[in-house]
PDB file as gemmi writes it, atoms N, CA and C in Angstrom:
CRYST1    1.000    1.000    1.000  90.00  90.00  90.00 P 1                      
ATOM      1  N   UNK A   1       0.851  -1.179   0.000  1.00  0.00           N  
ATOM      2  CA  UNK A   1       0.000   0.000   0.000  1.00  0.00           C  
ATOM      3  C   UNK A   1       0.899   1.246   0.000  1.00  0.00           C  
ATOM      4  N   UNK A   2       0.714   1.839  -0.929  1.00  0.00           N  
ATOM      5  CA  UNK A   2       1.618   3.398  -0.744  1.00  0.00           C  
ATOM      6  C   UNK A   2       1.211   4.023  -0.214  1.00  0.00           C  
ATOM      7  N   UNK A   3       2.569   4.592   0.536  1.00  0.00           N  
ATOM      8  CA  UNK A   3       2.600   5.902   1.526  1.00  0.00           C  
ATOM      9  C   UNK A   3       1.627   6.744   1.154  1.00  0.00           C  
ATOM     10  N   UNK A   4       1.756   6.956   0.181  1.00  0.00           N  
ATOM     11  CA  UNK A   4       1.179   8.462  -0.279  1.00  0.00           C  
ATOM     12  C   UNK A   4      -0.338   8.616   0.313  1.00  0.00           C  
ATOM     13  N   UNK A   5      -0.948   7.323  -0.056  1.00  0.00           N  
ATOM     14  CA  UNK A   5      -2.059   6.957   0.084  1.00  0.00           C  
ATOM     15  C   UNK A   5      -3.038   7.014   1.755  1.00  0.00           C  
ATOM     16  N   UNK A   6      -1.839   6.330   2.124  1.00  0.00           N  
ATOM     17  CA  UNK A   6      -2.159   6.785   3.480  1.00  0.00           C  
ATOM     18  C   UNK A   6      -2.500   7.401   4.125  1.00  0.00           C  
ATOM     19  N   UNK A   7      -1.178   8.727   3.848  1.00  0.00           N  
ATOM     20  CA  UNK A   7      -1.237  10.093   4.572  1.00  0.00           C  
ATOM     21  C   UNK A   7      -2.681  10.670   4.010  1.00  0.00           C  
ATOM     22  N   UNK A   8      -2.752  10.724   2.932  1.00  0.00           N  
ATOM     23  CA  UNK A   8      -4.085  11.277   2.202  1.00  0.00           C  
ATOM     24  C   UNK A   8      -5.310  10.982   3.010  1.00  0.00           C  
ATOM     25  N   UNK A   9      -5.455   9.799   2.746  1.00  0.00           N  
ATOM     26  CA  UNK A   9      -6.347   8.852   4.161  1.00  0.00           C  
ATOM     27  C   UNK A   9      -6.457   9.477   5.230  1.00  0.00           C  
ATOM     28  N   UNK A  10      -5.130   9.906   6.493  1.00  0.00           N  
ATOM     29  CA  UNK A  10      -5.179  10.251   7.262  1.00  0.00           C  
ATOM     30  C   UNK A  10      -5.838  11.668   7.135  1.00  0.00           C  
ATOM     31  N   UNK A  11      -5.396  12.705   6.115  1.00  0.00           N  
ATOM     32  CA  UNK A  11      -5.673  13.968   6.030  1.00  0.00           C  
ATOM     33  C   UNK A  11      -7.558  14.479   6.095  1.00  0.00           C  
ATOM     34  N   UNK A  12      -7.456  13.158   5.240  1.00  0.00           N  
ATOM     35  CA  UNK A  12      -8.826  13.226   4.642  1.00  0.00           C  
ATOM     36  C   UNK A  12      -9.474  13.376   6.109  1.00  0.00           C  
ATOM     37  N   UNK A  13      -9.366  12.099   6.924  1.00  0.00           N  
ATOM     38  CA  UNK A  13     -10.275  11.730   8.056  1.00  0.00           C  
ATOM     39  C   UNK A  13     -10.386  12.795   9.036  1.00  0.00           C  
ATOM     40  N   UNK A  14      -9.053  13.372   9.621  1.00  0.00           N  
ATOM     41  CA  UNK A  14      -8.953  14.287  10.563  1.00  0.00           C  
ATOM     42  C   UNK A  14      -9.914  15.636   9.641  1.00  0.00           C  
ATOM     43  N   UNK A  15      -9.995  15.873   8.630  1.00  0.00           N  
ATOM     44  CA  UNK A  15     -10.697  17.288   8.214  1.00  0.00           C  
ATOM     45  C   UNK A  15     -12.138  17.139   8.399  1.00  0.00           C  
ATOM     46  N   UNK A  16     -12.429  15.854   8.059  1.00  0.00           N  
ATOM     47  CA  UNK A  16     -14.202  15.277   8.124  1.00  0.00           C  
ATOM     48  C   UNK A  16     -14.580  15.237   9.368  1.00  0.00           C  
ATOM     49  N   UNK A  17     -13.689  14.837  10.506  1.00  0.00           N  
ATOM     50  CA  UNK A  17     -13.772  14.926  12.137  1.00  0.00           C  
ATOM     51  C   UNK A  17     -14.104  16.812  12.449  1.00  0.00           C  
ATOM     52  N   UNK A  18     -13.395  17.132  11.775  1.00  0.00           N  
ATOM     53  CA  UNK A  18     -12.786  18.648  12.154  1.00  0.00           C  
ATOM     54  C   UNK A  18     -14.237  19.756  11.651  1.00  0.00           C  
ATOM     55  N   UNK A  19     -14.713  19.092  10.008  1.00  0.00           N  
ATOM     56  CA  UNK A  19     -15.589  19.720   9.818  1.00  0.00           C  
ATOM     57  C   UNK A  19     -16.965  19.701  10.470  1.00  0.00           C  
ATOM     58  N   UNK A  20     -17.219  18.231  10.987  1.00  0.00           N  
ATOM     59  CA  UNK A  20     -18.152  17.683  11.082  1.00  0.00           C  
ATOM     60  C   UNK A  20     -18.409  18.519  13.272  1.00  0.00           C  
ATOM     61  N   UNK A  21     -17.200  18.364  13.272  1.00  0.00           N  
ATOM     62  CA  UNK A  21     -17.539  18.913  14.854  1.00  0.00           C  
ATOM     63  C   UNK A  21     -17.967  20.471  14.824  1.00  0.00           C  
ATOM     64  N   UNK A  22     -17.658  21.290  13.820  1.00  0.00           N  
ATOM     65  CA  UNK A  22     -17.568  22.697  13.341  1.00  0.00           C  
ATOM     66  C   UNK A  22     -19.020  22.994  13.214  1.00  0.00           C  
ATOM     67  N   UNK A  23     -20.106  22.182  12.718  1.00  0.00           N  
ATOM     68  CA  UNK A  23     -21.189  22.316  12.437  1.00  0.00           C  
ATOM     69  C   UNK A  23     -22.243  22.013  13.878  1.00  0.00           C  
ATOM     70  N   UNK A  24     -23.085  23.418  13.740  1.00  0.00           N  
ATOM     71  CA  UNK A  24     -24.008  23.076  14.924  1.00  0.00           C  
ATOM     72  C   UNK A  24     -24.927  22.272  15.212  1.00  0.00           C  
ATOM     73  N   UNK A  25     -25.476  22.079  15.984  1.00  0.00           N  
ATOM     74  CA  UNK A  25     -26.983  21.646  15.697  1.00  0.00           C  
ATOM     75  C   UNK A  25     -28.313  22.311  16.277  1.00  0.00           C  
ATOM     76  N   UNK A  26     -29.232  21.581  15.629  1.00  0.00           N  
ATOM     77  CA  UNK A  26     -30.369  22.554  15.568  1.00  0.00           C  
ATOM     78  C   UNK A  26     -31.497  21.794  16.599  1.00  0.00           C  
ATOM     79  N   UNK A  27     -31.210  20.232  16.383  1.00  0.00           N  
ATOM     80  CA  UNK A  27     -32.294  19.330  17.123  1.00  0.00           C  
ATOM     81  C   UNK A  27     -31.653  18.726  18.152  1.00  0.00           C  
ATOM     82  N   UNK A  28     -32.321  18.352  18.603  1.00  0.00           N  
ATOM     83  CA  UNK A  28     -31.996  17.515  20.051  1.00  0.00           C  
ATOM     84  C   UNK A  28     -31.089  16.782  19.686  1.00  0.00           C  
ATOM     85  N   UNK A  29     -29.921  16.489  20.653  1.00  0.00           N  
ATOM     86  CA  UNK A  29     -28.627  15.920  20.612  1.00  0.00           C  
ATOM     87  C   UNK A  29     -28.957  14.194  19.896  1.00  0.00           C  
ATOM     88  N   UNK A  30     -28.353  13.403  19.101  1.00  0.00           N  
ATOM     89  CA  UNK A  30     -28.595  12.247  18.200  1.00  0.00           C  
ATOM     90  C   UNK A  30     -29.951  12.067  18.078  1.00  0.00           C  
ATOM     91  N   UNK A  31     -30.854  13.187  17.853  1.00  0.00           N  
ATOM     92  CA  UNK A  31     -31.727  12.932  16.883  1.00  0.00           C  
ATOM     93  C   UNK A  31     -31.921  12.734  15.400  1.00  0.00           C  
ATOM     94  N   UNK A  32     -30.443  13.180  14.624  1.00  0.00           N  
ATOM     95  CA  UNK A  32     -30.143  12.624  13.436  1.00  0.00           C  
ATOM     96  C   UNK A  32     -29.751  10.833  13.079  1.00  0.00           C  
ATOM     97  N   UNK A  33     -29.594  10.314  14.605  1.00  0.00           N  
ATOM     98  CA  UNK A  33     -29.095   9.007  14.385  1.00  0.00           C  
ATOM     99  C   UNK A  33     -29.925   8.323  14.058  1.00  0.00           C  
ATOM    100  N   UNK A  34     -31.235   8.366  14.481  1.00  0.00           N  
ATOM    101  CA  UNK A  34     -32.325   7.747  14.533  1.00  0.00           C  
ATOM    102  C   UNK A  34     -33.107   7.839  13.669  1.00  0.00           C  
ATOM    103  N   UNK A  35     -33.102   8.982  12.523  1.00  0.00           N  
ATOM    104  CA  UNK A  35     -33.784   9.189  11.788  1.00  0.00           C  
ATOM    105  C   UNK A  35     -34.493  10.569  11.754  1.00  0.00           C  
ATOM    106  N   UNK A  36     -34.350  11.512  12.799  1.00  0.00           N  
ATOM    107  CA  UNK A  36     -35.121  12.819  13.391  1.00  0.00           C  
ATOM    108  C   UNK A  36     -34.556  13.648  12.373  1.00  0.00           C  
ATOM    109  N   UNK A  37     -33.749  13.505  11.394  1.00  0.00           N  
ATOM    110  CA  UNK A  37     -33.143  14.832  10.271  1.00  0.00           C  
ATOM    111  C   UNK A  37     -33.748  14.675   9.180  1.00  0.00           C  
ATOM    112  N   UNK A  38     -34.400  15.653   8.646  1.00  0.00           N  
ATOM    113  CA  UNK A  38     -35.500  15.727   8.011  1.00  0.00           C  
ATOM    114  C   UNK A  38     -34.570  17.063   6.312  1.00  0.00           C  
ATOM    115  N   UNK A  39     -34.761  17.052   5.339  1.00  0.00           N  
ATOM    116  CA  UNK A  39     -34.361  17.376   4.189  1.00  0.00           C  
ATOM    117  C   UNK A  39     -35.296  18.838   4.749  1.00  0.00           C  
ATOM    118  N   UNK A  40     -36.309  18.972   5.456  1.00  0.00           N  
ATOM    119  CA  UNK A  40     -36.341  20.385   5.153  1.00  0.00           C  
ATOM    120  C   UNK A  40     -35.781  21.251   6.199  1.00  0.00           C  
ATOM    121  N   UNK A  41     -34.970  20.028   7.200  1.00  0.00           N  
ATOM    122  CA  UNK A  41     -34.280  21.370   7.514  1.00  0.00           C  
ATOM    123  C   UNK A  41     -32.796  21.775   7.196  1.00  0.00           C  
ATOM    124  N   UNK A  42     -32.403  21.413   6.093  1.00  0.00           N  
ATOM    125  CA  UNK A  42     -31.339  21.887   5.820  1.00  0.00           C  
ATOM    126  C   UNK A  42     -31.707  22.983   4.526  1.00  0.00           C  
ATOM    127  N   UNK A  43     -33.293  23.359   4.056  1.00  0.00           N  
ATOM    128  CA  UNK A  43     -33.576  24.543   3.529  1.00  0.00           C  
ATOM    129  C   UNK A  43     -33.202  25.657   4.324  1.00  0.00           C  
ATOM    130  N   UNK A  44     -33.262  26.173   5.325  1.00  0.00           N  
ATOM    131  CA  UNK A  44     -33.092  26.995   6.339  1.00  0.00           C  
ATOM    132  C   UNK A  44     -31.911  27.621   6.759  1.00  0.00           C  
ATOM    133  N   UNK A  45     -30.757  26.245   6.054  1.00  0.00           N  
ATOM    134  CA  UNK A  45     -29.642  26.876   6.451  1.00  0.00           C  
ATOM    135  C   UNK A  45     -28.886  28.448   5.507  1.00  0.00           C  
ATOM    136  N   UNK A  46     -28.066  28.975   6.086  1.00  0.00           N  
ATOM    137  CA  UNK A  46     -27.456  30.077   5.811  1.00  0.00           C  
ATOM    138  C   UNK A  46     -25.869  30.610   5.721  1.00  0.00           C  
ATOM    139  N   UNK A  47     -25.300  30.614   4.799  1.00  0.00           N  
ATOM    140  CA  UNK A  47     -23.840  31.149   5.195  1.00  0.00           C  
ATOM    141  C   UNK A  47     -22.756  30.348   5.382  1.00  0.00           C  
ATOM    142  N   UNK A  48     -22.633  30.030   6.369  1.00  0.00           N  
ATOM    143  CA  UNK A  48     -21.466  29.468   7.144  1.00  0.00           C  
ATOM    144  C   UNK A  48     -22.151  28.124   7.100  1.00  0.00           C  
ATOM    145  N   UNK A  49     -23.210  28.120   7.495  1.00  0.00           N  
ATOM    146  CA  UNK A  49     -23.701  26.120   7.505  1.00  0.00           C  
ATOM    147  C   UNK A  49     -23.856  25.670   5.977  1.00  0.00           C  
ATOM    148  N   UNK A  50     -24.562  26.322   5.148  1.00  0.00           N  
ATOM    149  CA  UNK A  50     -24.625  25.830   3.678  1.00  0.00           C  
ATOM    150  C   UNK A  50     -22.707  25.341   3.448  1.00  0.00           C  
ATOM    151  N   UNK A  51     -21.828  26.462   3.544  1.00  0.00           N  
ATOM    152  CA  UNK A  51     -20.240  26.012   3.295  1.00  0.00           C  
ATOM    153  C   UNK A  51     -20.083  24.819   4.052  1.00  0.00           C  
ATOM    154  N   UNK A  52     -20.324  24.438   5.245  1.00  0.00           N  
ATOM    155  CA  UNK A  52     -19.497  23.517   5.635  1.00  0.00           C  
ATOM    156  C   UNK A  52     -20.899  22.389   5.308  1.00  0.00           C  
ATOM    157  N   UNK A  53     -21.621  22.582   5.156  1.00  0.00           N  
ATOM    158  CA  UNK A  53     -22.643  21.231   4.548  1.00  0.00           C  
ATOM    159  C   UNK A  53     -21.925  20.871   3.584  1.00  0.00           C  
ATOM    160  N   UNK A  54     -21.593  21.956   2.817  1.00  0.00           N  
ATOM    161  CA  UNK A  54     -21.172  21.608   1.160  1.00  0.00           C  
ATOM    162  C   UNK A  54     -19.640  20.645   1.504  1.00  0.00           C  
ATOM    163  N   UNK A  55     -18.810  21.481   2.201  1.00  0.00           N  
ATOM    164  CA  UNK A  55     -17.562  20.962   2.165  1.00  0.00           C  
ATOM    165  C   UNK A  55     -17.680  19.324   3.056  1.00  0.00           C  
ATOM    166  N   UNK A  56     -18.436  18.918   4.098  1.00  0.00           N  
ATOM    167  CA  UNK A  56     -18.625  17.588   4.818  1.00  0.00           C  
ATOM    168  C   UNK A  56     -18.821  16.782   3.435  1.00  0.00           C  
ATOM    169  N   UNK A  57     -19.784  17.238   2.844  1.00  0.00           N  
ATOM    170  CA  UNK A  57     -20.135  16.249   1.472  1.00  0.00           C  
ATOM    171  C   UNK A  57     -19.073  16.206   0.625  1.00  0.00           C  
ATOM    172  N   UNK A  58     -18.000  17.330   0.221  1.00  0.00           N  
ATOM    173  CA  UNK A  58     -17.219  16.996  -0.642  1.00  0.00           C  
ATOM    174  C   UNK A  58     -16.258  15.933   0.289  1.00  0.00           C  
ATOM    175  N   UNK A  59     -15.549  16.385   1.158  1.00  0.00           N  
ATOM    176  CA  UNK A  59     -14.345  15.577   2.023  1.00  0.00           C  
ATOM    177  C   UNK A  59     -14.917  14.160   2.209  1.00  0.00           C  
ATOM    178  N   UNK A  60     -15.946  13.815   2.482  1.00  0.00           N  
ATOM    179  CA  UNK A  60     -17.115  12.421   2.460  1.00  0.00           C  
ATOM    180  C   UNK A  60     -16.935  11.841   1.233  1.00  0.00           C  
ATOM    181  N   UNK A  61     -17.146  12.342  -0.178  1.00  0.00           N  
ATOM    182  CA  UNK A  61     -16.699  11.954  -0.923  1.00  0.00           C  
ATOM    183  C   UNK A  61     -15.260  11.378  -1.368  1.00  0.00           C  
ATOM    184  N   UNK A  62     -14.238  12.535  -1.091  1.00  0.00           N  
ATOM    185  CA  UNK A  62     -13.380  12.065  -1.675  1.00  0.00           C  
ATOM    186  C   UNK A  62     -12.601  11.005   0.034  1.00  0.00           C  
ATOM    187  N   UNK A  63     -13.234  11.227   0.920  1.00  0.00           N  
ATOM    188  CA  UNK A  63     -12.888   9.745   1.842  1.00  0.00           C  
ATOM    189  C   UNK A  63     -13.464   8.529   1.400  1.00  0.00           C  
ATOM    190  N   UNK A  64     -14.587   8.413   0.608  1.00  0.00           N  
ATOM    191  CA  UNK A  64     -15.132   7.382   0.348  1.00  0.00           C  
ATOM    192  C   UNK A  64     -13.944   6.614  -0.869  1.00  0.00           C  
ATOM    193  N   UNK A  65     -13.829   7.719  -1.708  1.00  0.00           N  
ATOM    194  CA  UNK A  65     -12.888   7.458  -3.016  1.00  0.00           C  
ATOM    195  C   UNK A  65     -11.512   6.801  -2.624  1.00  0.00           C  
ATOM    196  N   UNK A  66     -10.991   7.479  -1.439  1.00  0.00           N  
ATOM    197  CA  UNK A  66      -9.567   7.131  -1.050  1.00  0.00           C  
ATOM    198  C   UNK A  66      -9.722   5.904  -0.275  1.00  0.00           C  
ATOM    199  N   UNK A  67     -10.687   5.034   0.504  1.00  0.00           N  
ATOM    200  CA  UNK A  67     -10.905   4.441   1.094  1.00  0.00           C  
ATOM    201  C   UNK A  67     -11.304   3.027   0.008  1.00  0.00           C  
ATOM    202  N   UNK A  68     -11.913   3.737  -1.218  1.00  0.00           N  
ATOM    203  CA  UNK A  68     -11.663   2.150  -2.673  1.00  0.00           C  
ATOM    204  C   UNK A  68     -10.427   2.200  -2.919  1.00  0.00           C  
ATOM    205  N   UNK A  69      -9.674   3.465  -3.493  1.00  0.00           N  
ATOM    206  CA  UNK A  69      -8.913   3.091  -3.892  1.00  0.00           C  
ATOM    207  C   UNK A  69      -7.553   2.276  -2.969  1.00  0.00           C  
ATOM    208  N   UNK A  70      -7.916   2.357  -1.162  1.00  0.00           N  
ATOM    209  CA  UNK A  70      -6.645   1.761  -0.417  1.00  0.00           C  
ATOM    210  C   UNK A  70      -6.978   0.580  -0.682  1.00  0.00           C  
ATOM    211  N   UNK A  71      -8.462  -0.057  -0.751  1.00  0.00           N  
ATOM    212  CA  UNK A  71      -9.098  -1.469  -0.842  1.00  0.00           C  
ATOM    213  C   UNK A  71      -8.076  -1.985  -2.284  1.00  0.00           C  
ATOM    214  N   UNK A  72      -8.291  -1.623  -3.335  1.00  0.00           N  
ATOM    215  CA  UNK A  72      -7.780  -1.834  -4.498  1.00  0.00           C  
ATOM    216  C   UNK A  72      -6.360  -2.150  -4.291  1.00  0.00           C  
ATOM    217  N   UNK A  73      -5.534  -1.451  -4.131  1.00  0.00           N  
ATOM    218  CA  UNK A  73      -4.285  -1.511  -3.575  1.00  0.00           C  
ATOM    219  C   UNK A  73      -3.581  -2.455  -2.627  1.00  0.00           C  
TER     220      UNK A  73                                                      
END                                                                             
């Protein structure tokens, strides 16, 4: 498995931790676990939450990507 790959891996994970703690919440504490997060309330959001919605989904992505391609490898 290459290095390279790794570190990337690592980078990736710590930013998705980092973003994901950055973001507030709106509902009662793990009411998203269960199912309590609902598509309309992320109409509502504004500013600073739309960016880091956007960016959790991109870094999610490309962890998902780096996480086939370590499988592959």
């Amino acid at each position: 498995m290459p290095t390279w790959l790794m570190l990337i891996q690592i980078i990736l994970s710590t930013a998705l931790i980092a973003v994901v703690l950055f973001q507030s919440r709106k509902a009662s504490p793990g009411g998203g676990i269960f199912g309590g997060g609902t598509f309309a309330e992320h109409r509502g959001r504004k500013g600073k939450e739309v960016f880091l919605l956007k960016l959790t989904t991109a870094i999610a992505i490309l962890f998902m990507v780096s996480s086939v391609f370590m499988s592959i490898y």
